[in-house]
C-alpha positions as CSV (number, residue, x, y, z in Angstrom):
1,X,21.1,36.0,-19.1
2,X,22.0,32.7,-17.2
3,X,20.2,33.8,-14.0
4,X,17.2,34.2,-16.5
5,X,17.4,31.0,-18.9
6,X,18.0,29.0,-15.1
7,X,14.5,30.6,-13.6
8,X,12.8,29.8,-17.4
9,X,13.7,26.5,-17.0
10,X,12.7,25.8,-13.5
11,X,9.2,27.5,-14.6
12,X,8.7,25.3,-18.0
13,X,9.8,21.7,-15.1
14,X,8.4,22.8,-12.0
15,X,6.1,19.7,-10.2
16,X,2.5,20.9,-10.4
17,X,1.1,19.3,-7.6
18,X,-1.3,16.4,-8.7
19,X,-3.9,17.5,-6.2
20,X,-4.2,21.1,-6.6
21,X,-2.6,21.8,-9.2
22,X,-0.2,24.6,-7.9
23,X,3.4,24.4,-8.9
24,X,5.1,26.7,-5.7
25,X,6.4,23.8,-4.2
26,X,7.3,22.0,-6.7
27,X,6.4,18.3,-5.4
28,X,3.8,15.8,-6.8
29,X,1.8,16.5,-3.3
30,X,1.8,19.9,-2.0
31,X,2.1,20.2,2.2
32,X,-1.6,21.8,2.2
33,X,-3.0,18.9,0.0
34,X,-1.4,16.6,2.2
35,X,-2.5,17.6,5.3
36,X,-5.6,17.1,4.4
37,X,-5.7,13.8,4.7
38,X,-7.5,12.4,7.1
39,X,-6.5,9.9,9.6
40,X,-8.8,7.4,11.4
41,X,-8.5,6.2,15.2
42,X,-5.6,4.9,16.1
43,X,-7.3,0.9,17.0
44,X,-7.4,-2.1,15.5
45,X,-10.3,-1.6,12.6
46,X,-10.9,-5.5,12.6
47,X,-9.9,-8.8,13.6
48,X,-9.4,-11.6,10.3
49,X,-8.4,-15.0,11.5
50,X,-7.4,-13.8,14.8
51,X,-5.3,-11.4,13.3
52,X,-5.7,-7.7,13.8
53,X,-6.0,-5.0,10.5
54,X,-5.3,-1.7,10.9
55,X,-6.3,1.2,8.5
56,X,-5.2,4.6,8.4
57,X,-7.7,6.4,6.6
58,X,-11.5,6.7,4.5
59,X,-11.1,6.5,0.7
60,X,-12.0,9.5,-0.6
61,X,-11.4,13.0,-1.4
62,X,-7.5,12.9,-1.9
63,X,-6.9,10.0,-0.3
64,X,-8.7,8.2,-3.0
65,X,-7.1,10.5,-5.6
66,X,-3.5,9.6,-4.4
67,X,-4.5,5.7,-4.2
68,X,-5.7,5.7,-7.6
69,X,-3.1,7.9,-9.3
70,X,-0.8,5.9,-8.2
71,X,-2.5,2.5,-9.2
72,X,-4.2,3.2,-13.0
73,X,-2.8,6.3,-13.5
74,X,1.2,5.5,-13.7
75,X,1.5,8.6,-11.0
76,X,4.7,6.0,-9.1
77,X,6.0,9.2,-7.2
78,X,2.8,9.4,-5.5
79,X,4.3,5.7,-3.9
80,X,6.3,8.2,-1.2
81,X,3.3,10.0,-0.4
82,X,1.2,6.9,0.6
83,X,3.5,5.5,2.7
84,X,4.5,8.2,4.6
85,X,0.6,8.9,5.5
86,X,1.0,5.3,6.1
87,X,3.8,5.2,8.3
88,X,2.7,8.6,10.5
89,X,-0.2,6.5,11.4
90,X,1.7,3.4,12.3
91,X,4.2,5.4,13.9
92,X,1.8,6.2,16.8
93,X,0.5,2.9,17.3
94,X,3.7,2.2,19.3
95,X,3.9,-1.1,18.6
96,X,7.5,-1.7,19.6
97,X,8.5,-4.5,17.3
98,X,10.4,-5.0,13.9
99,X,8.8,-6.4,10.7
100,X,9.5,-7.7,7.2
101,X,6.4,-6.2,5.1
102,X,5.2,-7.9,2.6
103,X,2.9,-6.3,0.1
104,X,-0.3,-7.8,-1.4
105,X,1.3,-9.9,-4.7
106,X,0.4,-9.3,-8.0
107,X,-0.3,-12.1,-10.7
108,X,2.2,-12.1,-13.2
109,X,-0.2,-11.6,-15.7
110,X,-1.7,-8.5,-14.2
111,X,2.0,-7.4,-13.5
112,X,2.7,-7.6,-17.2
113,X,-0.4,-4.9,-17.8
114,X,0.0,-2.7,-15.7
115,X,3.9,-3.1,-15.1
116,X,4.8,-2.6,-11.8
117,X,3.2,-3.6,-8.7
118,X,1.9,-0.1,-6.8
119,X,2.2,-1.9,-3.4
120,X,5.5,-2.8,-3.5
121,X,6.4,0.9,-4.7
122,X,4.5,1.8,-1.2
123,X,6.2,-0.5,0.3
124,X,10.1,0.1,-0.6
125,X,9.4,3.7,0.7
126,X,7.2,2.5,3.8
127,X,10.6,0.5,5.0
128,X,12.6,3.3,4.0
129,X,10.8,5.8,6.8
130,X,10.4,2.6,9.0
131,X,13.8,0.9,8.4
132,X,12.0,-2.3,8.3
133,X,12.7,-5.4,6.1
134,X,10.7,-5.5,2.3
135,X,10.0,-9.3,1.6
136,X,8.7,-9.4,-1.8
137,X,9.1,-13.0,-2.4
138,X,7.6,-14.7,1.1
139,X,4.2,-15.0,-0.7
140,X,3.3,-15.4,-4.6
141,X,0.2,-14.8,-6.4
142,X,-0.3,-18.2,-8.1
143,X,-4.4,-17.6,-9.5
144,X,-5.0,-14.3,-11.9
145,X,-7.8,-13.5,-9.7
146,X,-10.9,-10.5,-11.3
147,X,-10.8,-7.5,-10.4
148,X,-12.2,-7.9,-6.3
149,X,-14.2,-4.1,-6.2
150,X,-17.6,-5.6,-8.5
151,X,-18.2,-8.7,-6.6
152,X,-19.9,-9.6,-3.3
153,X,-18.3,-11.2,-0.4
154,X,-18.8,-14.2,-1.0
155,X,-17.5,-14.2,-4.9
156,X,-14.8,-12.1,-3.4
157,X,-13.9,-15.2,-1.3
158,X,-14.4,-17.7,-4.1
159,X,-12.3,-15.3,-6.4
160,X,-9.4,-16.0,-3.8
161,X,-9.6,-19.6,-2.9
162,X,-5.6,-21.1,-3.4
163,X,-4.9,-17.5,-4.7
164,X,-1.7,-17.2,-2.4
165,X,1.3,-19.5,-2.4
166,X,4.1,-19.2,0.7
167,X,7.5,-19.5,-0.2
168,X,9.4,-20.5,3.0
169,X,12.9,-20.3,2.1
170,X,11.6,-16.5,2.0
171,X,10.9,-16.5,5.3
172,X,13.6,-13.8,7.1
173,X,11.7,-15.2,10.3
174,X,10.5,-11.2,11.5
175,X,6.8,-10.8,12.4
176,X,5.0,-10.3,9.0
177,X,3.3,-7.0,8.2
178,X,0.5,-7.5,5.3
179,X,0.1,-4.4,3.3
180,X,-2.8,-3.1,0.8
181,X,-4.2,-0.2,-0.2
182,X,-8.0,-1.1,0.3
183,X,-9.4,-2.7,2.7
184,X,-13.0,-3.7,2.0
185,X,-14.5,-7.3,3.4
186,X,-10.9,-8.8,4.2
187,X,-11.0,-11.1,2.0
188,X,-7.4,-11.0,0.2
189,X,-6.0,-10.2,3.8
190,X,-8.0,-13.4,4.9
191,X,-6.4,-15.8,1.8
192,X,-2.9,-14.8,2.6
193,X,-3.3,-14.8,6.3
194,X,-4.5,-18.6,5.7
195,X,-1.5,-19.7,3.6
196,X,0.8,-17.9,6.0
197,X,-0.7,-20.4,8.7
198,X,-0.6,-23.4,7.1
199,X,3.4,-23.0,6.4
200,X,3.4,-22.1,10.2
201,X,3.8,-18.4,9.7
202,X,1.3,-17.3,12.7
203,X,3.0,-13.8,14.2
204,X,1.1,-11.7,11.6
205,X,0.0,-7.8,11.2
206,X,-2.1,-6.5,8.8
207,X,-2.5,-2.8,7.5
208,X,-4.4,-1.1,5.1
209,X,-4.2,2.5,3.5
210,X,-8.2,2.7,3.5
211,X,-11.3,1.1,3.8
212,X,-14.2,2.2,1.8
């Protein structure tokens, strides 16, 4: 009767996986659904400010199902998932170096909506798989900026202008690894690359989960 009530149980709370559905596995992202994301090459995608961006995949198909689950939809387990199709990909850029990443900041106001900051989520588990250094705090979103998706580059870049604020004493004085989920036109990357420089902070990495 236990053996039975255990197997009920783990029937009634097995994960269905988010993607496909099936519950076998039990996880949030099932090994086939994972796999099929796709990776791009492994080369610098573009160059903002002299400094190179790297993206790992296309947004689409899952890839854009993950990234949104995880951003509007509350889905915060899919965090793990991101970052580790995030961290294969860096993984074979050999790089050879340590960083302190530092997510793209949320406003406080758009913090208090939506209540936590998907980026960060990525990542705390991105370091976890990398052993590098979080930083949360090296760089502040001082301007509730729109929503950047609906407007053109150059609003894009307006909608940024003094966006970003540097906080030194922050500053664990590693090479800084920028991270966002979406890479479009640059633009955020571009903002926080510029306060970085004018506080001095020049040794800079970005990297991107997708571009569009």
């Amino acid at each position: 009767m236990k053996k039975f009530l255990e197997s009920l149980l783990d029937l009634i709370y097995r994960k269905k996986c988010y993607f496909c559905g099936k519950s076998k596995d039990s996880l949030k992202m099932c090994p086939e659904c994972f796999d099929e994301l796709c990776y791009t090459d492994y080369k610098v995608s573009r160059v903002v400010d002299g400094v190179n961006v790297y993206v790992c995949g296309v947004y689409e198909k899952n890839l854009q199902k993950l990234i949104r689950g995880l951003k509007y939809h509350k889905q915060k387990e899919l965090a793990y998932y991101l970052a580790k199709f995030m961290y294969e990909y860096f993984e074979k850029l050999d790089l050879n170096k340590a960083f302190q990443v530092v997510p793209v900041p949320l406003h406080e106001n758009r913090i208090k909506k939506r209540k936590y900051n998907h980026m960060e989520l990525v990542a705390e588990e991105f370091c976890r798989l990398s052993g590098f250094t979080p930083n949360y705090e090296l760089i502040k979103r001082v301007k509730d900026t729109k929503p950047q998706y609906r407007l053109s580059r150059k609003a894009r870049k307006k909608n940024l202008e003094n966006a970003f604020e540097v906080n030194k004493e922050k500053d664990l004085s590693l090479p800084v690894l920028l991270m966002d989920d979406i890479c479009t036109t640059g633009s955020t990357f571009e903002e926080m690359i510029s306060a970085l420089k004018k506080e001095g902070i020049n040794d800079i990495l970005c990297f991107a989960s997708s571009e569009p």
